[in-house]
N, C-alpha and C positions, 0 to 999 in steps of 0.2 A: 383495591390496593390501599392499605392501611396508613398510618404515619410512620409505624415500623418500618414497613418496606421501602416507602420513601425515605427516608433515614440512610437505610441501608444501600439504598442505589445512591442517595447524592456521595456517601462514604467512599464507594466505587469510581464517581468520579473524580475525587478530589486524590486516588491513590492513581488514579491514572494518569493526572495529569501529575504528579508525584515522582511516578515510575517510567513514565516517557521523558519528562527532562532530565534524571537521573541517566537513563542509558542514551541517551540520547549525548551528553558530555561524556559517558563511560566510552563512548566507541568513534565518536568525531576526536575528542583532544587527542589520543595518542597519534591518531592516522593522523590530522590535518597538520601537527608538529612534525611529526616524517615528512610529508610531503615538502612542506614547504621549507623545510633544513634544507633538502637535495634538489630542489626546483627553483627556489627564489633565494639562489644563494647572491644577485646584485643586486639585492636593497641593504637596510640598515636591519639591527637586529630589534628595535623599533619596532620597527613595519612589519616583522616577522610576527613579533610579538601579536599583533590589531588584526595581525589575516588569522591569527592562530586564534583569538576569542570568536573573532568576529563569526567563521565555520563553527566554532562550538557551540556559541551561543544561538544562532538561526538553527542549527541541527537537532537543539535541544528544543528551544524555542516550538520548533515545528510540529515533534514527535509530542509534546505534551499538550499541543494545543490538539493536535488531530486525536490523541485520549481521550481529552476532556468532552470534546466535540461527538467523538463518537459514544460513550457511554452515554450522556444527555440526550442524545437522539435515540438511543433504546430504551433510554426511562422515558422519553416522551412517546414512543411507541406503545411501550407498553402500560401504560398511563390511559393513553387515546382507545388502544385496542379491547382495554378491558371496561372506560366507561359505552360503548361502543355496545359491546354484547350484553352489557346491564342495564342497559334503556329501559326505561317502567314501560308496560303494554300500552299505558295510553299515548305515550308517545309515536308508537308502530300503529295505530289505528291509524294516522294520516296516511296517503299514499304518500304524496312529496317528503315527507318526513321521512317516513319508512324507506321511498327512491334511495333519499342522499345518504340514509346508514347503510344501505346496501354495499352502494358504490365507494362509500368511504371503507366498510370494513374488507372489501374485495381490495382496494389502494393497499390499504395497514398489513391487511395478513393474507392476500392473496386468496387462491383457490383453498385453501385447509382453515379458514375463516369457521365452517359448521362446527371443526373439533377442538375441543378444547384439549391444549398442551399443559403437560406436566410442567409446573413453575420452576425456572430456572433461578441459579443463580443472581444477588445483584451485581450489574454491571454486564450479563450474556445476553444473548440476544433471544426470546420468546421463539422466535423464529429465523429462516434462512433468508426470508423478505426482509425481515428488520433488519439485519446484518448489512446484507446489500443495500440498502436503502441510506440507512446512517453513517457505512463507511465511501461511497458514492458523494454524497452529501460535504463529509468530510474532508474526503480527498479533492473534491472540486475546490475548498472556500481554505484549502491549509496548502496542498499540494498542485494545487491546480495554476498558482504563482510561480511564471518561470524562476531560476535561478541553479548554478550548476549545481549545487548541493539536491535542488528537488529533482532535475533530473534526472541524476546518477541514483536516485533512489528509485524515481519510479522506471527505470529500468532496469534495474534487479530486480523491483520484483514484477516488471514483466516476464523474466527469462523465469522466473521461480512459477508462475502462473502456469504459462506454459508446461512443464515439467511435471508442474501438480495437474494438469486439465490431463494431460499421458496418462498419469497414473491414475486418474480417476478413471477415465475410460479403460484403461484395462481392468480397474477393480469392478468395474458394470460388465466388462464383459462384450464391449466392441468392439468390432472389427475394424484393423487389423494389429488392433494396440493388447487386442486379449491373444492372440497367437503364441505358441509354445516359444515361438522362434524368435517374438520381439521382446529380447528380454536387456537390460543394461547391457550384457557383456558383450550383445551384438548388435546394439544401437548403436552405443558411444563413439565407437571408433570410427560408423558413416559419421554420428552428425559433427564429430571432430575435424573429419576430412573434408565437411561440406561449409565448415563455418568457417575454417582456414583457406579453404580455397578461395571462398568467396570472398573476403576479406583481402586477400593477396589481390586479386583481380580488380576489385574496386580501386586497391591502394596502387596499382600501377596503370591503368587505367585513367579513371577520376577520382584524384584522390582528394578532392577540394570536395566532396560527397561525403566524405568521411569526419565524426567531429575532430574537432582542432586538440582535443588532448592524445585521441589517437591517431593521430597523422602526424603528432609532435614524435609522439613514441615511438610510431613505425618511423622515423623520416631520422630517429639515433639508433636504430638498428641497422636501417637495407640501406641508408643513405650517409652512412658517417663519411664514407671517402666525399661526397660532396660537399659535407659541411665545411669539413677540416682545409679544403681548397679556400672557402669562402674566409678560412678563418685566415 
């Protein structure tokens, strides 16, 4: 890796972390100002104001740090991986020497370590290891700090994981996700009736199981006549 290419990866990350605070205010300030016009209508408009930066700014804050973080860690991948396979032969004459390039290059780029891959883009990942590794990495030290912001995120894109790990296995060709007959038009309406059921049953049930923004919500739907008593 030349000075170019570093050049060109640190550029990567500096538009990352660019493009992650940018969407990251593009898609918190509209939503967090809705919500909080129609949710926290008894404070001052003050206070409205400080909740509405305050979401924008952790939102933004987060997504550009977790860019930054994860591009860095694939130029440091691919940095490690390539000085790694370019070790001078006197170095490989030691065994323990030789040992710890082993196990280091088996760490970095997994079992396809022998083949060398077509150089990607700066800022993508060399490999499917590097990817997992840097955004793992990233997501533990950005997203891994509770707060309601990070975990309405990382629970989207749980249910998006999920969806894509479906579709993957039916694009492989597994059973019973690769079936003629498991296709959207005849999933969605089980898993429609199995995530409403189940939700309904928790919420009448134990509904103190359920978070507090949704047992707020359900409890001004199924429960308005008991509020309105209360009120």
């Amino acid at each position: 890796m030349d000075g170019s290419d570093a050049l060109s990866e640190l550029r990567a990350i500096v538009y990352g972390l660019i493009g992650g605070g940018r969407y990251g205010m593009k898609i918190r300030l509209p939503h967090a100002a809705v919500m909080t016009l129609l949710f926290r209508q008894n404070i001052s408009f003050e206070d409205k104001v400080k909740i509405v930066l305050k979401s924008t700014y952790e939102h933004s804050r987060n997504l550009a740090s977790f860019a930054a973080i994860y591009k860095t860690l694939l130029f440091a991948l691919k940095f490690i991986s390539s000085n790694l396979r370019n070790m001078s032969p006197e170095f490989r004459k030691n065994f323990f020497c030789n040992l710890g390039r082993s196990i280091a290059l088996f760490i970095v780029d997994g079992p396809t370590r022998g083949r060398r891959l077509v150089p990607r883009p700066p800022g993508t990942p060399e490999r499917t290891q590097h990817a997992a590794i840097s955004g793992a990495i990233g997501g533990y030290l950005v997203w891994g700090r509770y707060s309601s912001i990070n975990y309405q995120i990382v629970l989207y894109l749980t249910s998006r994981i999920i969806t894509g790990m479906v579709l993957l296995a039916r694009k492989k060709g597994i059973s019973p996700f690769s079936w003629d007959s498991f296709t959207f038009a005849n999933v969605y309406p089980i898993k429609a009736a199995v995530v409403w059921g189940t939700v309904m049953a928790l919420f009448e049930s134990c509904p103190e199981v359920l978070h507090p923004s949704l047992k707020k919500s359900m409890d001004e739907v199924y429960r308005l006549d008991e509020l309105e008593e209360r009120i």
